[in-house]
C-alpha positions as CSV (number, residue, x, y, z in Angstrom):
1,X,4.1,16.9,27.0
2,X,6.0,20.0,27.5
3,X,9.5,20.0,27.5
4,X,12.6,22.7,27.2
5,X,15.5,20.9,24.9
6,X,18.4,23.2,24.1
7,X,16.8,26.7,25.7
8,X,13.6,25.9,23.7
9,X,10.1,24.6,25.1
10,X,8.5,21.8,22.5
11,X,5.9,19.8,22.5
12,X,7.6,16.1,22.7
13,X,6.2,12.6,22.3
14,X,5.4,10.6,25.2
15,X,7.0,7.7,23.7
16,X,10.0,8.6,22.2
17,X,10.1,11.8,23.4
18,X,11.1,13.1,20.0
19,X,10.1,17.1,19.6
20,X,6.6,17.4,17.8
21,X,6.4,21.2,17.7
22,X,8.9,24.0,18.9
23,X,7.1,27.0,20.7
24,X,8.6,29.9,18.5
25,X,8.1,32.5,21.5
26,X,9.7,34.1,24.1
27,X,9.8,32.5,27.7
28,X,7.1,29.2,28.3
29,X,4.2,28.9,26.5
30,X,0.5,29.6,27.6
31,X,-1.5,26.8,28.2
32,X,-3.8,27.8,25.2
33,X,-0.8,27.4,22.8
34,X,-0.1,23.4,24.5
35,X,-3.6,22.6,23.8
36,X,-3.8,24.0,20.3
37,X,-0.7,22.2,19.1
38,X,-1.5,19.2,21.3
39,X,-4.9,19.0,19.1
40,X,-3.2,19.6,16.0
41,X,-0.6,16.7,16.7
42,X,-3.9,14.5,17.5
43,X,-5.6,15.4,14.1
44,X,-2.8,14.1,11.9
45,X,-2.1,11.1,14.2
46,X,-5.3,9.9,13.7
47,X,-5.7,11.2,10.5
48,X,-2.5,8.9,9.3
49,X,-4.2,5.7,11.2
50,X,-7.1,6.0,9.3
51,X,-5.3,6.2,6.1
52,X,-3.6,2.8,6.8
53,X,-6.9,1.3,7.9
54,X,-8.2,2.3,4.8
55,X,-5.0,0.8,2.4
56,X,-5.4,-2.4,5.4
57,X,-8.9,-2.6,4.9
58,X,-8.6,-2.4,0.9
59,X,-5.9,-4.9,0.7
60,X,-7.6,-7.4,2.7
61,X,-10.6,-7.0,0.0
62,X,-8.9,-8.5,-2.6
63,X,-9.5,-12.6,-2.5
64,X,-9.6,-13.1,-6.0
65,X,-8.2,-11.1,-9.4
66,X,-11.6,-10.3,-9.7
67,X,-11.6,-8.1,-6.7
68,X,-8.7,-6.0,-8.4
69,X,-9.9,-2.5,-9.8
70,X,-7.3,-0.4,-11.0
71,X,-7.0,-0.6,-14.5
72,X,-3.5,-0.1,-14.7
73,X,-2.6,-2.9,-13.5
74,X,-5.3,-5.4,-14.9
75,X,-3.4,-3.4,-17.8
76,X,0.2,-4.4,-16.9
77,X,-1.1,-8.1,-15.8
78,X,-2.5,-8.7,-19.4
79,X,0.6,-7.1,-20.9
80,X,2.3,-10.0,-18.8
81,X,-0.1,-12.7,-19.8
82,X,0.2,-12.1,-23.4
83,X,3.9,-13.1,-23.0
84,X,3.9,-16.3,-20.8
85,X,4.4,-19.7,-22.0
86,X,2.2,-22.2,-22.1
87,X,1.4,-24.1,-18.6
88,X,2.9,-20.9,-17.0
89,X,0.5,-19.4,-14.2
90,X,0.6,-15.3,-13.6
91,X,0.5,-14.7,-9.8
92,X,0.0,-11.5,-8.0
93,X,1.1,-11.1,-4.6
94,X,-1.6,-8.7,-2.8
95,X,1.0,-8.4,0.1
96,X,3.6,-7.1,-1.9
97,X,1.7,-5.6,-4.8
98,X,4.0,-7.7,-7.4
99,X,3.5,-10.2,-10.5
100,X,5.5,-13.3,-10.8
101,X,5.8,-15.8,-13.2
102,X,5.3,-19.5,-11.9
103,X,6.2,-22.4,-14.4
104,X,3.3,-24.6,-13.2
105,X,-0.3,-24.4,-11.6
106,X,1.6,-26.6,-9.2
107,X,4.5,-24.3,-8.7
108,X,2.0,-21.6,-8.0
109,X,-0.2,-23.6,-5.1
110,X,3.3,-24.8,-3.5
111,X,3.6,-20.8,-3.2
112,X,0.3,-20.1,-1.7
113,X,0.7,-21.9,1.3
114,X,2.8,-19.2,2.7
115,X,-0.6,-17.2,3.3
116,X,1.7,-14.0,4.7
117,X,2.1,-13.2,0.7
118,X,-1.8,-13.5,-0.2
119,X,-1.0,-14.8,-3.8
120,X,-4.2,-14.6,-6.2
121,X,-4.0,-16.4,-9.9
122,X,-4.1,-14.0,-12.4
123,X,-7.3,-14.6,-15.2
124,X,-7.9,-12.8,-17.4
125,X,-9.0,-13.3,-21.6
126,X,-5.6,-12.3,-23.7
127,X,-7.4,-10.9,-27.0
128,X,-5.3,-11.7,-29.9
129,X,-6.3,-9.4,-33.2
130,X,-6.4,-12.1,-36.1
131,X,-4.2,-10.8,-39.1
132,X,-5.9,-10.4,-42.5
133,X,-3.9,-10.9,-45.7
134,X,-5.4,-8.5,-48.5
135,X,-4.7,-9.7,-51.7
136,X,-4.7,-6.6,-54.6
């Protein structure tokens, strides 16, 4: 929508009307110039929705550690899991994209039930390298 705010003609959202684009010539803008900017405000509206379709879409993949592909943080998870105690459970919260430490597998199922947080046990095999004494 065309507007004038403070002597200037912008483009301004329908909703908020918050200024999109500022026409940076002199008098009110050709139709031509509306259209172009109107198009180019359209291209990176949609082109933002699609990106959080996409992160919505890759999120909602993940059911089980399994799922999980970036190797950084199967990295950070098995830097985590070589330190927990024994009868500790590593959880990973896909809605928040954190660890946490429960102190029980019980602990850890009490927490799923709040299914807005999409916790997933952590598995994974911890490799330990065996020390060998040499004798000389």
């Amino acid at each position: 929508m065309l507007k004038k705010i403070d002597g200037k003609w912008a483009i301004v959202s329908k909703k908020s009307n918050k200024p999109l684009a500022y026409y940076k010539g002199t008098g009110k803008p050709d139709e031509e110039w509306v259209k172009e900017q109107e198009k180019r405000i359209q291209y990176f509206k949609n082109k933002k929705e699609s990106k959080m379709k996409t992160f919505r879409e890759m999120m909602e993949a993940i059911k089980k550690w399994s799922d999980v592909k970036d190797r950084k943080l199967k990295k950070d998870a098995s830097d985590v899991l070589k330190a927990l105690d024994k009868g500790q459970v590593l959880g990973y919260s896909v809605e928040h994209d954190e660890f946490s430490i429960f102190d029980s597998e019980r602990d850890f199922k009490k927490a799923q039930r709040d299914k807005r947080m999409k916790w997933i046990v952590v598995e994974g095999k911890v490799h330990y390298k065996k020390l060998v004494e040499t004798h000389r």
